[in-house]
KOLBAPA-272270 format. One line per field, with one value per residue: residue number from 1; residue in three letters; z, x, y of N, C-alpha, C, O in turn. Coordinates in steps of 0.2 Angstrom, whole numbers. Layout:
KOLBAPA-272270
pos	NUM/...
code	ALA/...
n.up	Z/...
n.east	X/...
n.north	Y/...
ca.up	Z/...
ca.east	X/...
ca.north	Y/...
c.up	Z/...
c.east	X/...
c.north	Y/...
o.up	Z/...
o.east	X/...
o.north	Y/...
end
This chain:
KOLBAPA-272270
pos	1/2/3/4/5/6/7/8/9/10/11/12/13/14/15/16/17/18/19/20/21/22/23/24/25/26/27/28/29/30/31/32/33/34/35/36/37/38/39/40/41/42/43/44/45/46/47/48/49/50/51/52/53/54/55/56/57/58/59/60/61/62/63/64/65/66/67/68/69/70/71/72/73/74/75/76/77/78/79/80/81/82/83/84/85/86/87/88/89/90/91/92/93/94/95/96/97/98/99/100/101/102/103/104/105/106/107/108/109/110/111/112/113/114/115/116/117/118/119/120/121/122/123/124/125/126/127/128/129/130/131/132/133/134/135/136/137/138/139/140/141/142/143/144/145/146/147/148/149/150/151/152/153/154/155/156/157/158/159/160/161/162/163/164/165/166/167/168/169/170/171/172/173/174/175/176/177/178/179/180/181/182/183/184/185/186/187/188/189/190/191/192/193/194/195/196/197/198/199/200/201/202/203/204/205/206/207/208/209/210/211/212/213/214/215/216/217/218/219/220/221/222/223/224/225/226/227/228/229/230/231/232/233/234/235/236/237/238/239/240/241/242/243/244/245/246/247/248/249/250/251/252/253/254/255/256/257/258/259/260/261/262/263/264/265/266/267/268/269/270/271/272/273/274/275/276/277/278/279/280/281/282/283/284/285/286/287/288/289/290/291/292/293/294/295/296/297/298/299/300/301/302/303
code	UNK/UNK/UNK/UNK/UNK/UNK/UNK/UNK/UNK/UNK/UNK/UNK/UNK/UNK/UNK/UNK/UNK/UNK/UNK/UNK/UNK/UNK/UNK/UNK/UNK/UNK/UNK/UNK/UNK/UNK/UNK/UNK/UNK/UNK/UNK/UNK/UNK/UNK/UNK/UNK/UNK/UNK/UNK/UNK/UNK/UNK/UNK/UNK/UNK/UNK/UNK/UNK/UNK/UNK/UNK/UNK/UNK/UNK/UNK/UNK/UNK/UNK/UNK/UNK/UNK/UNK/UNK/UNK/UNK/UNK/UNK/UNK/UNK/UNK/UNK/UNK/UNK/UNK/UNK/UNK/UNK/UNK/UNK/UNK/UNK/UNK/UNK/UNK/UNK/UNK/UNK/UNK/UNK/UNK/UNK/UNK/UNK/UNK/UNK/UNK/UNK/UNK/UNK/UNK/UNK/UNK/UNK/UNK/UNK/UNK/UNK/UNK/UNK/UNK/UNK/UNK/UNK/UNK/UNK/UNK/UNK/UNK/UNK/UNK/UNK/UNK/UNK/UNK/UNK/UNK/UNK/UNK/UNK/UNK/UNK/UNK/UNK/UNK/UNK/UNK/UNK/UNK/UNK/UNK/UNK/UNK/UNK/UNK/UNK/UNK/UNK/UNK/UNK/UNK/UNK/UNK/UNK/UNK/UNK/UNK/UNK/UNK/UNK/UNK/UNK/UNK/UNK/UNK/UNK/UNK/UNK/UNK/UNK/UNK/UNK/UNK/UNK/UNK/UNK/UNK/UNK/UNK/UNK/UNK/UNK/UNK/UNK/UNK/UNK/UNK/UNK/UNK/UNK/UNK/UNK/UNK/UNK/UNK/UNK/UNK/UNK/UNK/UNK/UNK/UNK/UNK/UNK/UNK/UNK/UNK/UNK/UNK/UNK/UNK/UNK/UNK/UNK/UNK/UNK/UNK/UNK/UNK/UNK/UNK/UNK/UNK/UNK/UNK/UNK/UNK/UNK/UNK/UNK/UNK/UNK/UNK/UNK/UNK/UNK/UNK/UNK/UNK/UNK/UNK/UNK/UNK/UNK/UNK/UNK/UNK/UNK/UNK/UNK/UNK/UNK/UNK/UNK/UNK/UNK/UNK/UNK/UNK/UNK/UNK/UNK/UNK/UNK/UNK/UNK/UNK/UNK/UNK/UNK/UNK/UNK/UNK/UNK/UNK/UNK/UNK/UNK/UNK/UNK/UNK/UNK/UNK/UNK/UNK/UNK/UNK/UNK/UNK/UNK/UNK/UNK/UNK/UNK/UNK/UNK/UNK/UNK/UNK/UNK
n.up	0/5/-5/-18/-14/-14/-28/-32/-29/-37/-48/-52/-47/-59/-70/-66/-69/-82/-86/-84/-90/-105/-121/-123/-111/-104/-108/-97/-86/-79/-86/-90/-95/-103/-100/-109/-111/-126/-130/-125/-124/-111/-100/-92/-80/-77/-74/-81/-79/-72/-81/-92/-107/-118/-120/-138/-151/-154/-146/-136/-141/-133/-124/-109/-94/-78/-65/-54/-57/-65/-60/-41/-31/-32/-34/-34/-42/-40/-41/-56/-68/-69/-81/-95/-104/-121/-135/-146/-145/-138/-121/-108/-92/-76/-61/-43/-30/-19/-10/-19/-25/-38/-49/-48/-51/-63/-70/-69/-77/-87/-93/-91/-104/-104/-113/-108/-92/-80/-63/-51/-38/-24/-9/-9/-17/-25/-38/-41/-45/-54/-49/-49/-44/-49/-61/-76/-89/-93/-95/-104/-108/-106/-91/-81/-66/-59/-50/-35/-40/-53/-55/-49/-58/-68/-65/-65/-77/-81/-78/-79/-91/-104/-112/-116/-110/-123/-121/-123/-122/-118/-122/-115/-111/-107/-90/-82/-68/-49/-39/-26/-30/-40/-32/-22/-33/-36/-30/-13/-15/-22/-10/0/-3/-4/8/15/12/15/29/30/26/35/45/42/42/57/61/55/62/74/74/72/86/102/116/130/140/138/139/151/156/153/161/174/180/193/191/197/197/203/200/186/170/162/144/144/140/144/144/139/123/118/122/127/137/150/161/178/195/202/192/183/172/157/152/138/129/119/127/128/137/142/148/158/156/144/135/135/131/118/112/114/106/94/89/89/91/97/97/94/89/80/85/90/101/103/105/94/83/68/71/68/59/51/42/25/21/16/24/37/41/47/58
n.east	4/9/20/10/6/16/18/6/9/19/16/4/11/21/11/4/12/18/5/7/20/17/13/3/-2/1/-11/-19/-17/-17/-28/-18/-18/-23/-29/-34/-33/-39/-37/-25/-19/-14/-12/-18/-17/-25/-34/-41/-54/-61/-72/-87/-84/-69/-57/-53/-39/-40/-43/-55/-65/-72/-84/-80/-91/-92/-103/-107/-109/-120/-131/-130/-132/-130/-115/-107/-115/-124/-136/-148/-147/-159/-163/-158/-144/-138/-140/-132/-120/-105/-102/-93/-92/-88/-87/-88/-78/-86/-100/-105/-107/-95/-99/-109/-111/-105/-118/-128/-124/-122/-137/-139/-135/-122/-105/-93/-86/-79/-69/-69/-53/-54/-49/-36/-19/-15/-20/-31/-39/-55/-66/-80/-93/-103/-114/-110/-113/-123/-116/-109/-102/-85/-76/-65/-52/-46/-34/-32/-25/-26/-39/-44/-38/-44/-55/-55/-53/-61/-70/-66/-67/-77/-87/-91/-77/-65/-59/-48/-50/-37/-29/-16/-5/0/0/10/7/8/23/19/7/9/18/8/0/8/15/12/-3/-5/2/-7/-18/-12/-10/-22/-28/-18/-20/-32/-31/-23/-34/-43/-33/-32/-44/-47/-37/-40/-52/-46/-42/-44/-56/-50/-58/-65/-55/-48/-59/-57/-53/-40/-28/-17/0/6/17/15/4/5/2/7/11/5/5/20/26/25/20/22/33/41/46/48/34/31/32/17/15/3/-7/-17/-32/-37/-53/-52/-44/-30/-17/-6/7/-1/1/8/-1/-13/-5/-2/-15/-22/-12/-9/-17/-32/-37/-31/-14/-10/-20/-28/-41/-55/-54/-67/-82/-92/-86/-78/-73/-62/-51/-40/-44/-49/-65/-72/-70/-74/-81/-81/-70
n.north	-6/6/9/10/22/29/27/33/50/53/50/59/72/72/72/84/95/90/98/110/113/111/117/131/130/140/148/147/153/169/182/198/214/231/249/260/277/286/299/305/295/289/277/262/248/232/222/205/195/180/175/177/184/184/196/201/198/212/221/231/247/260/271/276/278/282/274/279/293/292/288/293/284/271/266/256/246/239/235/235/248/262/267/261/260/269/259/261/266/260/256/256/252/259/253/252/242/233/228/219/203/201/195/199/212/211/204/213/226/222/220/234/237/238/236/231/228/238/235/241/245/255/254/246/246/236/223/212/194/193/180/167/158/146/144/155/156/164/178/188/198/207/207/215/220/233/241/253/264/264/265/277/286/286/288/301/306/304/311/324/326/335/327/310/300/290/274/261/243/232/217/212/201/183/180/167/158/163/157/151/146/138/130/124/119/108/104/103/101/87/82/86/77/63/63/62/51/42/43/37/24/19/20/12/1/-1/-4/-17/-23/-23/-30/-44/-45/-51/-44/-36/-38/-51/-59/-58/-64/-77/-96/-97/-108/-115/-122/-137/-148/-160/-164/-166/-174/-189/-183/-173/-154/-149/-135/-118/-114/-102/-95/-103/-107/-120/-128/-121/-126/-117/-109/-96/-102/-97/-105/-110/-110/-119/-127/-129/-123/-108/-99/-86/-72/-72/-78/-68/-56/-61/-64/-51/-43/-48/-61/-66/-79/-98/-102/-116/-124/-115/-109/-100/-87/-81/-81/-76/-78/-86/-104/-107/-100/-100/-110/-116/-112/-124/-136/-131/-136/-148/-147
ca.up	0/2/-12/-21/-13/-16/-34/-34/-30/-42/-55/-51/-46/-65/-73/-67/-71/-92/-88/-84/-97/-111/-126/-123/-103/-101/-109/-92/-82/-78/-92/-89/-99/-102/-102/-113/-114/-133/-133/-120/-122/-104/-100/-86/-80/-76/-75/-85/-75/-74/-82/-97/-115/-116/-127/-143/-153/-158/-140/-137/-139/-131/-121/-103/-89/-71/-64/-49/-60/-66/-51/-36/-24/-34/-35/-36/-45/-38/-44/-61/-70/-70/-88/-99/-109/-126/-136/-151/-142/-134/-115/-104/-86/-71/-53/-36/-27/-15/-8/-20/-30/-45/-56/-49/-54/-72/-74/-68/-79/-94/-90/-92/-106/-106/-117/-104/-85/-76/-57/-47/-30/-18/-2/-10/-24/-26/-45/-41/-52/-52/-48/-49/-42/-53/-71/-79/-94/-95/-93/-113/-109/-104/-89/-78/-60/-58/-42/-34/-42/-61/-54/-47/-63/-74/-64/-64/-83/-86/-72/-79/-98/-104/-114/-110/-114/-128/-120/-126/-118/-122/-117/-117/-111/-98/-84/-75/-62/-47/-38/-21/-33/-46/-27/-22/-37/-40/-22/-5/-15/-19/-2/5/-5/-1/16/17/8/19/36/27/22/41/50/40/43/62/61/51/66/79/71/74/91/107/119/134/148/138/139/159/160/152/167/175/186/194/188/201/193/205/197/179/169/156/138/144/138/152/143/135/116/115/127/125/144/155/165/186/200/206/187/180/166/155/149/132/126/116/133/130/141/141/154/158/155/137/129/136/125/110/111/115/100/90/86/94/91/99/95/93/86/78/85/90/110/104/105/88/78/67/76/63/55/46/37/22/22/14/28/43/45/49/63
ca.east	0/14/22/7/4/22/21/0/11/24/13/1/16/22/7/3/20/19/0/10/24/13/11/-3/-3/1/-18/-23/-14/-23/-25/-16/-22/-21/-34/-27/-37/-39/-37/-20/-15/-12/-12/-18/-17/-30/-34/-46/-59/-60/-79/-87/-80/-62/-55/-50/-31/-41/-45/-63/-63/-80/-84/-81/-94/-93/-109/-109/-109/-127/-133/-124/-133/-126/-109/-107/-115/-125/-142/-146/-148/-164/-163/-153/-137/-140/-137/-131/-113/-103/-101/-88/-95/-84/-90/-83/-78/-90/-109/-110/-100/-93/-101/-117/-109/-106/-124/-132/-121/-123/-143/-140/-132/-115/-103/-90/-86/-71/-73/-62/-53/-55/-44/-29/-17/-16/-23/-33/-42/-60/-70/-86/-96/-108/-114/-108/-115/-125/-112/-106/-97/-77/-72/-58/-53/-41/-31/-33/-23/-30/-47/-43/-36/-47/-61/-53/-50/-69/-76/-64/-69/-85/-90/-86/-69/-64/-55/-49/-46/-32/-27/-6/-3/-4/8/11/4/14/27/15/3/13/20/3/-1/12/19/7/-10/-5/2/-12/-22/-11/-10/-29/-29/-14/-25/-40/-28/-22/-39/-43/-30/-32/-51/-45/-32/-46/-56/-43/-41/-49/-55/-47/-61/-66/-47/-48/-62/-54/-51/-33/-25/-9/3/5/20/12/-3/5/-2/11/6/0/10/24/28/21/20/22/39/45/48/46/29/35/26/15/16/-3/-10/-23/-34/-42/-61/-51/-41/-25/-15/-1/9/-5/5/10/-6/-15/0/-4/-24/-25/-10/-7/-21/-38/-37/-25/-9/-8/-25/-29/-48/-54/-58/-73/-90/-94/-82/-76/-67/-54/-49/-35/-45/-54/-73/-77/-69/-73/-87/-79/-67
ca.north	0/11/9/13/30/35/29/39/57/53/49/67/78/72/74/89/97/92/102/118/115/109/121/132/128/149/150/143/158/175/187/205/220/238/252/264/284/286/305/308/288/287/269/260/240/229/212/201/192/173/172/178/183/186/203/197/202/220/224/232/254/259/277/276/279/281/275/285/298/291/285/293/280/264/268/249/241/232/232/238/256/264/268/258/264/270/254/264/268/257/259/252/255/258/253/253/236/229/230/214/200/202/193/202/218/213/205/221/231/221/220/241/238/238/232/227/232/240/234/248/244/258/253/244/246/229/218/203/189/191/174/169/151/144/143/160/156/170/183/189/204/206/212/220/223/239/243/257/269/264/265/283/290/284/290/307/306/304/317/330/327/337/321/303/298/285/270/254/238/229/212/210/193/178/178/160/157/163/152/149/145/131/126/122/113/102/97/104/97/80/78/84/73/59/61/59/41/38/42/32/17/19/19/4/-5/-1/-8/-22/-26/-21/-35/-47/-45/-53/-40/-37/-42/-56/-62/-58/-69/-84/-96/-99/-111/-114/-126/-140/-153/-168/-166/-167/-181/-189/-183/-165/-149/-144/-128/-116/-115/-95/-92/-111/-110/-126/-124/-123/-124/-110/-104/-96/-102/-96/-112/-107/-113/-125/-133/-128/-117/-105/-94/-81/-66/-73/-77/-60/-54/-64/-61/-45/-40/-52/-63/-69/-87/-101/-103/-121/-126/-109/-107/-91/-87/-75/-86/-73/-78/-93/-105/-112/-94/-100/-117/-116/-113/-131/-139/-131/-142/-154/-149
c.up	0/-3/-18/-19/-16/-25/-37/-36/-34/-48/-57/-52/-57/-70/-74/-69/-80/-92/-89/-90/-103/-115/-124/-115/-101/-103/-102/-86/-82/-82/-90/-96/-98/-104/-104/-115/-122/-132/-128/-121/-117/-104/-92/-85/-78/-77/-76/-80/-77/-78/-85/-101/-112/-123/-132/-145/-153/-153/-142/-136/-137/-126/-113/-98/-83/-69/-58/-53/-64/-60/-44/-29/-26/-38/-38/-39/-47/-38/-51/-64/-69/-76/-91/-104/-114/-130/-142/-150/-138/-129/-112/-97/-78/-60/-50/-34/-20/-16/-9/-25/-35/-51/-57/-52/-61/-74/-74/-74/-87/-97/-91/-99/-111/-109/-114/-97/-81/-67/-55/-39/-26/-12/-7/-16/-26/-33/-41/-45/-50/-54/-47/-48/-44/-60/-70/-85/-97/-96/-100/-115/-106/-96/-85/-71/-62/-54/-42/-36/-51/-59/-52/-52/-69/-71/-62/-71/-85/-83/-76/-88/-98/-108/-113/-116/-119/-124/-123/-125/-122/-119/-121/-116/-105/-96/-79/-70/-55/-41/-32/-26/-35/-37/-25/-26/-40/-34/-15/-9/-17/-15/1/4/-2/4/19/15/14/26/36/26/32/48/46/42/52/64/60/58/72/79/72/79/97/113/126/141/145/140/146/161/158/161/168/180/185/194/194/198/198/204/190/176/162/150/135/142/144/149/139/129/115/118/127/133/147/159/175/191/203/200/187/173/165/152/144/130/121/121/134/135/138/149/152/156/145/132/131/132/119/109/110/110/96/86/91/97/95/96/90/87/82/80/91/98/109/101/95/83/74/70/72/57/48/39/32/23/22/22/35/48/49/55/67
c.east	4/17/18/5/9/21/12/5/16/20/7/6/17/17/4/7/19/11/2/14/23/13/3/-6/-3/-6/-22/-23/-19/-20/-23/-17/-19/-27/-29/-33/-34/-36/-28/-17/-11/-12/-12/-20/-23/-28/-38/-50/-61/-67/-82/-83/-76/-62/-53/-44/-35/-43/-53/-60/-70/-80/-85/-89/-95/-101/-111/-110/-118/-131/-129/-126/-131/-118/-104/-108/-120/-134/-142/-149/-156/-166/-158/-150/-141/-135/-134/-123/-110/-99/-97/-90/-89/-88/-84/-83/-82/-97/-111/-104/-99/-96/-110/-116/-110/-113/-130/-129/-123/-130/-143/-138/-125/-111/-96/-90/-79/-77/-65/-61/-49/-51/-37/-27/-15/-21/-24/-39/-49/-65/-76/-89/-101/-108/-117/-109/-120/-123/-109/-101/-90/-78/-67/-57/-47/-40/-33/-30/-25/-36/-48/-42/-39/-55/-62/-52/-58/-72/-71/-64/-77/-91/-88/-80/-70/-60/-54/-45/-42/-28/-19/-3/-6/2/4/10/10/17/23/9/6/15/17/0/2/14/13/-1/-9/-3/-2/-18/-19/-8/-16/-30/-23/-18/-29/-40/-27/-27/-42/-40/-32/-41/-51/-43/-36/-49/-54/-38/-44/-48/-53/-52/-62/-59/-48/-52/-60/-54/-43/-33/-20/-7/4/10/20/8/-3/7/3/5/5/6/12/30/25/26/22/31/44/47/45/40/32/28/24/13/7/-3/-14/-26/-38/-48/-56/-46/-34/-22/-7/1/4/-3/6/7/-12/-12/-4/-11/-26/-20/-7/-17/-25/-41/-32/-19/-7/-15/-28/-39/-48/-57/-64/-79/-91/-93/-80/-73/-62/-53/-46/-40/-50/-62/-77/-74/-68/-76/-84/-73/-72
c.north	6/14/11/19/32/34/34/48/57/54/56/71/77/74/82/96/97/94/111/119/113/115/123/131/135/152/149/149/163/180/194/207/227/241/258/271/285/294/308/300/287/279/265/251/239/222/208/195/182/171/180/178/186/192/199/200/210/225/225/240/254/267/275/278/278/282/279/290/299/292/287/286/270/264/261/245/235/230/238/246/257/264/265/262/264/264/255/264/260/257/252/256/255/258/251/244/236/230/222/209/202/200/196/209/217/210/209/225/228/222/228/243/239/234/228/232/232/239/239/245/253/261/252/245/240/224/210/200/191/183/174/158/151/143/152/162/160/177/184/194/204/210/214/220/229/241/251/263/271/267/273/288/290/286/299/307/308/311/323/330/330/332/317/302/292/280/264/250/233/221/212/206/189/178/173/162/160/158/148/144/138/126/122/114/106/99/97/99/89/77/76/79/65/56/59/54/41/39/39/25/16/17/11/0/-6/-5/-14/-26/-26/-30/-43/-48/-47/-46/-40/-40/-48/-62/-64/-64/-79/-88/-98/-105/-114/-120/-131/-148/-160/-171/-167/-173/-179/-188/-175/-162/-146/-139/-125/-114/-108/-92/-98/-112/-115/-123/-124/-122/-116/-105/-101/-98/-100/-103/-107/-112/-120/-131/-133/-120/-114/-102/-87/-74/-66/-74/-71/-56/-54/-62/-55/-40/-43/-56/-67/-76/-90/-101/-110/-125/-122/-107/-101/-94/-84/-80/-83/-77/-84/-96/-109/-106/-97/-107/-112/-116/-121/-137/-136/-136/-147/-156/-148
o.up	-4/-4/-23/-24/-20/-28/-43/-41/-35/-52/-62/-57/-61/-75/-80/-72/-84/-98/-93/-95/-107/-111/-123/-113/-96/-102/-102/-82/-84/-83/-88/-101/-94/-108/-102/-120/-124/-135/-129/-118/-117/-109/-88/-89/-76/-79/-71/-78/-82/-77/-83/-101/-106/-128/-131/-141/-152/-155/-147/-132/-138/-125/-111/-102/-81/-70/-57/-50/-66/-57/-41/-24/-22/-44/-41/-40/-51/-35/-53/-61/-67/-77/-91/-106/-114/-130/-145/-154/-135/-130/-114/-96/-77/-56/-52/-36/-16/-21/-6/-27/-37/-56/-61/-54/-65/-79/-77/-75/-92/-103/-93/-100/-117/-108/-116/-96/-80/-65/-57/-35/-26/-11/-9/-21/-31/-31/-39/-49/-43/-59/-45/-51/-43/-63/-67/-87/-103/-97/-101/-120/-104/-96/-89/-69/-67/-51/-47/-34/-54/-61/-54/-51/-73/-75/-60/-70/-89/-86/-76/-91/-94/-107/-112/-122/-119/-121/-125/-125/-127/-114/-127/-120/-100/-99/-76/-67/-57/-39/-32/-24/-32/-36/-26/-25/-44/-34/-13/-5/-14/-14/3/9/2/6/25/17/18/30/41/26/34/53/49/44/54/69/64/60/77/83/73/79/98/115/128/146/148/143/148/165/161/166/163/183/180/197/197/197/197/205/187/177/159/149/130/142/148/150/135/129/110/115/127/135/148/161/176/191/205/201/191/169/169/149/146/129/119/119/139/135/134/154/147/153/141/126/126/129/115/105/106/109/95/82/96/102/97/91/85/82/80/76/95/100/114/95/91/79/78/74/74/51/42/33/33/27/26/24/39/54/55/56/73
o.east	4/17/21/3/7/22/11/5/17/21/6/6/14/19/3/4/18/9/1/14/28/13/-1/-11/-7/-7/-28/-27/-24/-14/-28/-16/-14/-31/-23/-37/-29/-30/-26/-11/-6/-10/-7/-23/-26/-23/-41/-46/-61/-69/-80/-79/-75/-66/-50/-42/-31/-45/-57/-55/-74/-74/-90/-93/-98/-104/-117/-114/-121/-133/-125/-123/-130/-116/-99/-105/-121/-137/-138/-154/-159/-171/-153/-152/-146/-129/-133/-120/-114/-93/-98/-91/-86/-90/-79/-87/-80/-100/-115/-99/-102/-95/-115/-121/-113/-116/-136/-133/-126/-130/-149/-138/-123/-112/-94/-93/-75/-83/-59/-65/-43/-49/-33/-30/-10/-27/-20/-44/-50/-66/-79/-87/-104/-103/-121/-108/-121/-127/-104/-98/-90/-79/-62/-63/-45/-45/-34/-33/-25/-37/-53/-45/-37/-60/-66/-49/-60/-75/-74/-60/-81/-97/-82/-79/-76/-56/-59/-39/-43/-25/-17/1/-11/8/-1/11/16/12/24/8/5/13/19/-2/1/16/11/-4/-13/-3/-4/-22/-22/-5/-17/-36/-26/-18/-31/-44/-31/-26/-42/-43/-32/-42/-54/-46/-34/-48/-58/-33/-48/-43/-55/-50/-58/-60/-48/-50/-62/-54/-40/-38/-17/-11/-1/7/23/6/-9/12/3/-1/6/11/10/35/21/32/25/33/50/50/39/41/36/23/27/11/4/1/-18/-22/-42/-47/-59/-44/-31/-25/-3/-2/5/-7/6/9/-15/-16/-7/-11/-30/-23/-1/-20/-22/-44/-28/-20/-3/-14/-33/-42/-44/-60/-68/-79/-92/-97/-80/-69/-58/-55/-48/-38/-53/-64/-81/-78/-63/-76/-86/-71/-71
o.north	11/20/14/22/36/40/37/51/63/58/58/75/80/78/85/101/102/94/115/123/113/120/118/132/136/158/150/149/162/182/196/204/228/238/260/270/284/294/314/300/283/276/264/248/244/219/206/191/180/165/186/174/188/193/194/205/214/230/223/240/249/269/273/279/273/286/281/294/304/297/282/284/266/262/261/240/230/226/242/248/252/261/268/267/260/264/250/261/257/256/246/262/250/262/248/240/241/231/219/211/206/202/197/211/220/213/209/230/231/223/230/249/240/228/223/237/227/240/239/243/255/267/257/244/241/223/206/203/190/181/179/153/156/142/154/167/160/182/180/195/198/215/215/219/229/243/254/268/276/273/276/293/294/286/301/313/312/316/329/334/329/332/317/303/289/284/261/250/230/221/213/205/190/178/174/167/160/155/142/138/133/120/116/108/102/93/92/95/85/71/70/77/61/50/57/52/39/34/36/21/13/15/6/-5/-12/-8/-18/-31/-29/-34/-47/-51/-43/-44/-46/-43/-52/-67/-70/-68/-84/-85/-100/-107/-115/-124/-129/-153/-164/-177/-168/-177/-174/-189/-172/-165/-143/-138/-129/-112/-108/-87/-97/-117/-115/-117/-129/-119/-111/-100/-103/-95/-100/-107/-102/-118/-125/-136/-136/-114/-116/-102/-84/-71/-62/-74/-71/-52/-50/-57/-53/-34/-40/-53/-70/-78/-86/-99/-110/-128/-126/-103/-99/-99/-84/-82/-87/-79/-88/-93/-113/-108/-96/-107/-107/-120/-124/-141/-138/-139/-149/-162/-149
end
């Protein structure tokens, strides 16, 4: 069983390794972008959202719109317009991060119209991946996160133009996963996968070996009696079978349901972690249980 675990995480770690370095495995990474003002070509990052349409080579150009600037009371996002965008133009919307998930922001926004959605963060200047749980498949538009100093300038860019700006989103590539990330997936998750089959293989086997054990009161109550070599009757067994020691006066033995005895001390041993049955006749001490483990089924009948 061993052996097979180790050669399961080999054969995963490997696997998963020619999924990264495969041709075409950096399509799997997260897309970075640029939003790029048409009229001053300033140029701002973003980061392409893991759900809905992706930008194509020719990017998308489309007129900005901060919705707070619509709506000062949905700054976010997070339910949809009152009035739908004029579906003649093509609106790129910018809202704030939070109130609601992301993927509810873009299917409000798109629900208004929109041809895609910048999500702006606020607090931190930090780019992260937008995610989303479920089926997305009703989601058609692209969209973006933007840290807070993109989101800042570009919402400065729009409020201080007299009509909406031109922008145009531009995808520039995939960057690899990063290194905690690849770490993750190629050595920390099939451990920890193969340290839950090895706890699982583990508790098994301890039930298994449970299984083949006589319980300790029952053991207790076996009966004993003490050795007595004037009362020993040629034939009988004058040692025990488990220790090979000569039996002496005064010694204890255990007498087991099948009549044989041992030195008490060393078949309470055996029984209680070794195995349940006799040593010499192999039947089991537990009323339950088979009493000729080791024989074949066709012929137990017959001991």
């Amino acid at each position: 069983m061993k052996n097979m675990s180790y050669s399961w995480m080999v054969c995963l770690a490997f696997v998963t390794m020619l999924g990264l370095l495969a041709p075409g495995a950096r399509q799997t990474g997260l897309a970075m972008g640029s939003v790029i003002v048409e009229s001053t070509n300033v140029t701002f990052d973003d980061r392409a959202a893991m759900f809905g349409s992706q930008l194509g080579d020719d990017g998308l150009v489309g007129k900005l719109m901060v919705i707070g600037d619509i709506e000062a009371d949905n700054i976010d996002g997070c339910r949809r317009l009152a009035t739908r965008m004029d579906s003649s133009e093509s609106w790129i919307m910018l809202v704030e991060r939070g109130g609601c998930g992301f993927v509810e922001k873009v299917r409000n926004m798109q629900a208004s119209g929109a041809a895609a959605v910048l999500v702006g963060d606020p607090w931190y200047d930090m780019p992260i991946t937008m995610y989303a749980s479920g089926d997305t498949s009703d989601v058609h538009i692209p969209s973006s996160f933007v840290a807070r100093s993109s989101y800042t300038g570009l919402r400065s860019a729009a409020r201080n133009a007299h009509t909406p700006i031109e922008i145009k989103l531009v995808r520039n590539e995939y960057y690899e996963l990063p290194f905690l990330d690849v770490l993750f997936i190629t050595i920390l998750s099939p451990l920890l996968m193969m340290g839950f089959i090895y706890v699982l293989y583990r508790l098994r086997l301890r039930q298994n070996r449970l299984r083949d054990l006589a319980p300790q009161d029952l053991v207790k109550s076996l009966p004993i009696n003490t050795f007595n070599h004037a009362k020993y009757r040629e034939g009988e067994p004058a040692e025990c079978a488990i220790c090979l020691d000569d039996f002496e006066d005064g010694d204890e033995l255990r007498v087991l349901p099948c009549k044989h005895q041992y030195h008490a001390l060393c078949i309470d041993r055996w029984l209680t972690t070794r195995k349940k049955f006799c040593p010499i006749c192999k039947k089991s001490v537990c009323p339950s249980s088979e009493s000729t483990p080791l024989l074949p089924a066709r012929l137990r009948a017959f001991v």
